[in-house]
DRENDO-1510 file (C-alpha; in Angstrom, 1 decimal, always signed):
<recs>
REC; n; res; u; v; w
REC; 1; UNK; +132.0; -63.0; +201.4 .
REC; 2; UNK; +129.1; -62.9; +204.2 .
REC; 3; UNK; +127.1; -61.2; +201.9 .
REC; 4; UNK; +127.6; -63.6; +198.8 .
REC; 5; UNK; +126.9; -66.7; +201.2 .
REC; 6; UNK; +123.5; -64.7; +202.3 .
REC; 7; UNK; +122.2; -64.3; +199.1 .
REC; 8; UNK; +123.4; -68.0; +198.0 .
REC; 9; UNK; +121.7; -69.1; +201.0 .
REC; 10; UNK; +118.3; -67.3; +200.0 .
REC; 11; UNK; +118.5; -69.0; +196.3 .
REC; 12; UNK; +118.5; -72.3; +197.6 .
REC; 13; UNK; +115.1; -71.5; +199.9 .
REC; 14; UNK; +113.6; -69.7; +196.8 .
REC; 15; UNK; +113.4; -71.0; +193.2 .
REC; 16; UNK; +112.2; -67.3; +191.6 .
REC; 17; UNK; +115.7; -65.3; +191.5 .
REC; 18; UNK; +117.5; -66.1; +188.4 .
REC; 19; UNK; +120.9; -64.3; +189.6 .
REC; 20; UNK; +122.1; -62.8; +193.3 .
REC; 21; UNK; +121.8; -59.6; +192.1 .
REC; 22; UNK; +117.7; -59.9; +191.8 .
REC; 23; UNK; +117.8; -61.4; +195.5 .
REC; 24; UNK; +119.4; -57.9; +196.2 .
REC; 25; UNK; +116.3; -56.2; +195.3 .
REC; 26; UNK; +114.2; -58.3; +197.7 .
REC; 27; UNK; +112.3; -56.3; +200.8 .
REC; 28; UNK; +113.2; -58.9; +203.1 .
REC; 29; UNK; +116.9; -58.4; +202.1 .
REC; 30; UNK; +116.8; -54.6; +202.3 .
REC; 31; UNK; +115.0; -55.3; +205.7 .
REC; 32; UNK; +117.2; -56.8; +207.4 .
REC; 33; UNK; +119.9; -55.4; +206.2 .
REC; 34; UNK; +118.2; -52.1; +207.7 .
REC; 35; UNK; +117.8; -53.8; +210.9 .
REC; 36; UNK; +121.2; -54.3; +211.3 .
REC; 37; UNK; +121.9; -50.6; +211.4 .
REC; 38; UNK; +118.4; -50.2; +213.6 .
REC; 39; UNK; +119.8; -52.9; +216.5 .
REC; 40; UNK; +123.5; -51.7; +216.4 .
REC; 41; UNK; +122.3; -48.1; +217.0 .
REC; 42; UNK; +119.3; -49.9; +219.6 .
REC; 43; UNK; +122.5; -51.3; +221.6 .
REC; 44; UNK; +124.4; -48.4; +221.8 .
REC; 45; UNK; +120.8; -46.9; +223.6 .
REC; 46; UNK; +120.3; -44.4; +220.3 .
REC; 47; UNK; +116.5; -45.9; +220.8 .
REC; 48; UNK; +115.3; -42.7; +218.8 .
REC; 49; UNK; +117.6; -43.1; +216.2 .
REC; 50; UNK; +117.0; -46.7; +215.8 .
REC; 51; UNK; +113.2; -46.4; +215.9 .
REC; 52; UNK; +113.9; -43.8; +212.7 .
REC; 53; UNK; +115.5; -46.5; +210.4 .
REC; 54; UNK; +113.3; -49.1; +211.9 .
REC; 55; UNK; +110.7; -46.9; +210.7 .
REC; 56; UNK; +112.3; -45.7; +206.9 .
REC; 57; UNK; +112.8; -49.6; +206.4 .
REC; 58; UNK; +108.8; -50.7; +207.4 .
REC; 59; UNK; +108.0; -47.6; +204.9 .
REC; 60; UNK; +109.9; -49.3; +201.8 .
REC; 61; UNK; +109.3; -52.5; +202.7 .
REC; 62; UNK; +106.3; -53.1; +204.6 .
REC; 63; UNK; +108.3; -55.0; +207.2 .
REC; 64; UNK; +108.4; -54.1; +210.6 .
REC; 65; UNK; +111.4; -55.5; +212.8 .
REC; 66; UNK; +111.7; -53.9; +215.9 .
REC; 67; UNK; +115.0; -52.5; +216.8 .
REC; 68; UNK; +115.6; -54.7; +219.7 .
REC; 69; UNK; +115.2; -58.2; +218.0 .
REC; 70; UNK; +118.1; -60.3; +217.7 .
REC; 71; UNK; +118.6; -62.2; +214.4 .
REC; 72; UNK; +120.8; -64.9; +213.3 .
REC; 73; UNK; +122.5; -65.6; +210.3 .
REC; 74; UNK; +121.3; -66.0; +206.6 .
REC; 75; UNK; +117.5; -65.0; +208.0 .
REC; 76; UNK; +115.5; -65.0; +204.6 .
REC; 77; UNK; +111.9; -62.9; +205.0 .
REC; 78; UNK; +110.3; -64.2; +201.7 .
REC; 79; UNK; +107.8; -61.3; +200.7 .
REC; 80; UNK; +106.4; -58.5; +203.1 .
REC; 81; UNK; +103.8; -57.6; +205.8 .
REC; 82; UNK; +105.8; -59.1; +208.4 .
REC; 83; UNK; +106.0; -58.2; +212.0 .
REC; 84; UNK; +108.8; -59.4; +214.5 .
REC; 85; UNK; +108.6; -58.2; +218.1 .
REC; 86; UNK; +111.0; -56.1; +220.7 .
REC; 87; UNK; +112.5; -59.2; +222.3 .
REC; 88; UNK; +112.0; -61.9; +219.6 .
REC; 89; UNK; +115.1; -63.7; +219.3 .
REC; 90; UNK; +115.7; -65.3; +215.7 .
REC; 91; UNK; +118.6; -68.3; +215.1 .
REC; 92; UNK; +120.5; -69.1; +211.8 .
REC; 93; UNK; +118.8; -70.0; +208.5 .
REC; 94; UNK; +115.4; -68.8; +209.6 .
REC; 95; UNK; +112.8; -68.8; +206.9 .
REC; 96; UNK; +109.4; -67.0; +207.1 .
REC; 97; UNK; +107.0; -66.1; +204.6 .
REC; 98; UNK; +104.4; -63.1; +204.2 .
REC; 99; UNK; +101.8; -61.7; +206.5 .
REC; 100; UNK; +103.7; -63.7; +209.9 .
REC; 101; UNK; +103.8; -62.4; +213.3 .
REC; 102; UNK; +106.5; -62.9; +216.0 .
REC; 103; UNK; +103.7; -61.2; +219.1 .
REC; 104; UNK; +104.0; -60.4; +222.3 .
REC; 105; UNK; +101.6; -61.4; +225.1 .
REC; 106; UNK; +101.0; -59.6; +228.9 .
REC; 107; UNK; +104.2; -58.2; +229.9 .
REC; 108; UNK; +102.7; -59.4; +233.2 .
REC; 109; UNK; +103.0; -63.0; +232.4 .
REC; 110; UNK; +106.4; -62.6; +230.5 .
REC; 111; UNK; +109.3; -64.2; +231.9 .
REC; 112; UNK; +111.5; -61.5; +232.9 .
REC; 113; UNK; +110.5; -59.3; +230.4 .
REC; 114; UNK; +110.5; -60.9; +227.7 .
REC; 115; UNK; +107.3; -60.9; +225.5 .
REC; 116; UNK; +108.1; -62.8; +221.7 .
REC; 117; UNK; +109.1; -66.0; +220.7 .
REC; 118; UNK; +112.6; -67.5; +220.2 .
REC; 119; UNK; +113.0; -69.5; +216.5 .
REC; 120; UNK; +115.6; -72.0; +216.9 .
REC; 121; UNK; +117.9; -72.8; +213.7 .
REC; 122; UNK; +116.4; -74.1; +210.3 .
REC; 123; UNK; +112.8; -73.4; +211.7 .
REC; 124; UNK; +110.3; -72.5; +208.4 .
REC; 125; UNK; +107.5; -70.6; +209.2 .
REC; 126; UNK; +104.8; -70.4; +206.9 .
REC; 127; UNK; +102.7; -67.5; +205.3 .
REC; 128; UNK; +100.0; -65.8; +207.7 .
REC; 129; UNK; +101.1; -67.7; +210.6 .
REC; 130; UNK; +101.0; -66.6; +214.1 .
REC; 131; UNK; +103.4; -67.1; +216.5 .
REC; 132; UNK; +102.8; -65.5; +220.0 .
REC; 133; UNK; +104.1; -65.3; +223.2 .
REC; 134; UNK; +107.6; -66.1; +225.2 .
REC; 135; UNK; +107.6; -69.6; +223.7 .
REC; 136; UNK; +110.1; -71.2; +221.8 .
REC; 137; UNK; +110.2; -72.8; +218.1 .
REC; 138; UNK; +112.6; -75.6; +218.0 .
REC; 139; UNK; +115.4; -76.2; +215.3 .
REC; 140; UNK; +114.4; -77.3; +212.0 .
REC; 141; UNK; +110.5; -77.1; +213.0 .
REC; 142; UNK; +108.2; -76.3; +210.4 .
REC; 143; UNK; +104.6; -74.0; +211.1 .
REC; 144; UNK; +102.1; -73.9; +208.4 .
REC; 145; UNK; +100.4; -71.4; +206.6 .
REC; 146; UNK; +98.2; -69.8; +209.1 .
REC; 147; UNK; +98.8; -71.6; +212.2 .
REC; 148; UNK; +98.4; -70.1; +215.3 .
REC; 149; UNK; +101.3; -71.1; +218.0 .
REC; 150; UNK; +101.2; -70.0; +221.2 .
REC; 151; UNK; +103.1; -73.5; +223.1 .
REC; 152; UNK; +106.5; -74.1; +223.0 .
REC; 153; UNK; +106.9; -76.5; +219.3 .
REC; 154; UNK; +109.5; -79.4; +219.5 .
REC; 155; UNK; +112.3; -79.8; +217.5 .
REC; 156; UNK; +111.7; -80.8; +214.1 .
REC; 157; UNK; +107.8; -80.9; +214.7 .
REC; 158; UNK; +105.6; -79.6; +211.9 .
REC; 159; UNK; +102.3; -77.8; +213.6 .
REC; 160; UNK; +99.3; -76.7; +211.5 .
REC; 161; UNK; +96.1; -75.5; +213.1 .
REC; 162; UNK; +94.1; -73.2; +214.9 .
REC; 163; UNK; +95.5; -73.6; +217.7 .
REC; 164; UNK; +98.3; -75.4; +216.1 .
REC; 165; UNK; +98.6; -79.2; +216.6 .
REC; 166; UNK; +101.8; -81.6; +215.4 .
REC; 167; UNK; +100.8; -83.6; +212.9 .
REC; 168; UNK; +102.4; -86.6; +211.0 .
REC; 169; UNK; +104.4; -86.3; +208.0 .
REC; 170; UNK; +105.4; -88.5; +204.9 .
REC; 171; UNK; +108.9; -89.5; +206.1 .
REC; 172; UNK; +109.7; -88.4; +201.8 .
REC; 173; UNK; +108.9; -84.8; +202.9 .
REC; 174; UNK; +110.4; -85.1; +206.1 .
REC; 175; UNK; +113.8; -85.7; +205.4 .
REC; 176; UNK; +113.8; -83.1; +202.8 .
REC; 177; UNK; +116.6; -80.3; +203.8 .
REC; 178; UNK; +114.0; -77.9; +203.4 .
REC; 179; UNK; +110.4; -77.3; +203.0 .
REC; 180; UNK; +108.9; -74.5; +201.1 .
REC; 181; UNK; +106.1; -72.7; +202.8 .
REC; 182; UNK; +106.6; -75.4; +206.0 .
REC; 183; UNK; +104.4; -78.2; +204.5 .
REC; 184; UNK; +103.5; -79.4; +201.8 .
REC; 185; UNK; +101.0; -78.9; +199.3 .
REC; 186; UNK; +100.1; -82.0; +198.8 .
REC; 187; UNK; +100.2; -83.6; +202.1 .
REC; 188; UNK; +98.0; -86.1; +202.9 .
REC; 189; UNK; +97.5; -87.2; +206.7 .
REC; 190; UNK; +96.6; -90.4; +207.7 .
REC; 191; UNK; +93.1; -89.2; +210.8 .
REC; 192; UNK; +94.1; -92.3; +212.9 .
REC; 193; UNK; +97.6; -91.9; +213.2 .
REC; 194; UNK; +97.2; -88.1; +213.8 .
REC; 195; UNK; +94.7; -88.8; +216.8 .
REC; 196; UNK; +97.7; -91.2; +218.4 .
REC; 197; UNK; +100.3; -88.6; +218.0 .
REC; 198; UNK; +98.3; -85.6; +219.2 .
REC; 199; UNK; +97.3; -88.0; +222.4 .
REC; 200; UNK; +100.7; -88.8; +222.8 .
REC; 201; UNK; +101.2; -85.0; +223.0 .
REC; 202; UNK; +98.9; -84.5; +225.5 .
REC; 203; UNK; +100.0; -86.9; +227.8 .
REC; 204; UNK; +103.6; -85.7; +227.9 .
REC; 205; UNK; +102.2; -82.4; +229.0 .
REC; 206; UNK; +100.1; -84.0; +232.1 .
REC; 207; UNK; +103.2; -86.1; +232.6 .
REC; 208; UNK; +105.1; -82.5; +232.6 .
REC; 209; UNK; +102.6; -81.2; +234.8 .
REC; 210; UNK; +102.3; -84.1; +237.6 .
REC; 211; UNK; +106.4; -84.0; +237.8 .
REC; 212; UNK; +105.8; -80.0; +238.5 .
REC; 213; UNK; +103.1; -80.9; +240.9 .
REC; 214; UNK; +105.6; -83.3; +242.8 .
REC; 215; UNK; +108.5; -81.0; +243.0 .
REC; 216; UNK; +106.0; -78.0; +244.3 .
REC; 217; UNK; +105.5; -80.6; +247.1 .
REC; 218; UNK; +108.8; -81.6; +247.5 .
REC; 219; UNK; +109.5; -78.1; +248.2 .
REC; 220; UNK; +107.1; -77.3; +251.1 .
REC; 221; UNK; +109.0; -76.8; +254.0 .
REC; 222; UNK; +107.5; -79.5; +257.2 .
REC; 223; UNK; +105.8; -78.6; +260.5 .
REC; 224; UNK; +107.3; -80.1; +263.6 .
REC; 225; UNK; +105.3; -83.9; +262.7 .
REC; 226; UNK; +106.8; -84.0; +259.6 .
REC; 227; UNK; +103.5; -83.0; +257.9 .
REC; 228; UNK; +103.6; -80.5; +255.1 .
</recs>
């Protein structure tokens, strides 16, 4: 029953199959179903063993998921050439497209170890984009093709860009249930409004920033004056 509601699931993202048992010959199906194997034997510290299958299934599919990933539900990998990091962590009814990258930045600057980005429910992300980093991809937000996100994206916010920006969307396309390839084709994006919404973005972040400041000093302990 999972697996008929996993391939249903993939037939309303992608117009192209004409019955479930074409879905079934999709790499991104045998992918991840591969990865399942790969993380259950990663958990139970078989690493060499799961780097094997993790390795059989990038062979037949030109996918590469590493081992360690955590995925979520109906996760729908539409075409190949993909790449998903150690300690990316993937929610339910993902979507990406070809050519994407879940990356990893510095260790170093990784919180506690962790390297790749976490996609939150419903999130699209479109072909060739790049996502990089310990950031996090909100629920139901949508990355065009070729983007390149290394900030945490909002909830529902549609990025395009290099870097990638939010930008405005027809509220028609917005409310659609889902979005092949993250925007649309046709989009049209009014320059004014898009200046006002990227300002607004920026001043959240200094306003995010000057509450960080204030706690920092908050937190200073006092000399015997009182003075920090």
């Amino acid at each position: 029953m999972g697996l008929i509601a996993f391939l249903d699931s993939v037939k309303q993202r992608d117009p192209a199959p004409r019955s479930r048992w074409e879905i079934l010959t999709y790499p991104g199906v045998w992918a991840l179903g591969l990865h399942r194997i790969a993380h259950g034997l990663f958990n139970l510290r078989f690493f060499f063993l799961a780097r094997l299958v993790n390795h059989i299934a990038r062979l037949f599919t030109a996918i590469d998921i590493h081992p360690g990933a955590r995925i979520g539900r109906n996760f729908f990998i539409d075409h190949g050439f993909v790449v998903i990091g150690e300690t990316a962590e993937i929610g339910d009814n993902v979507t990406i497209y070809q050519c994407v990258t879940l990356g990893g930045t510095d260790p170093a600057g990784g919180r506690g170890g962790k390297r790749h980005p976490t996609i939150l429910d419903g999130a699209i992300i479109g072909s060739g984009a790049q996502v990089l980093g310990p950031i996090t991809v909100g629920a139901n937000a949508r990355i065009g093709a070729n983007a390149v996100v290394t900030r945490d994206v909002a909830e529902g916010a549609t990025m395009v860009g290099i870097p990638a920006k939010p930008v405005v969307m027809a509220a028609e396309d917005y409310v659609k249930p889902f979005l092949p390839y993250g925007t649309p084709c046709a989009q049209k994006f009014d320059p004014e409004t898009q200046k006002l919404e990227l300002l607004r973005c920026e001043i959240e972040v200094l306003k995010a920033r000057l509450d960080e400041l204030v706690r920092e000093e908050e937190r200073r302990p006092r000399d015997a004056t009182g003075a920090r």
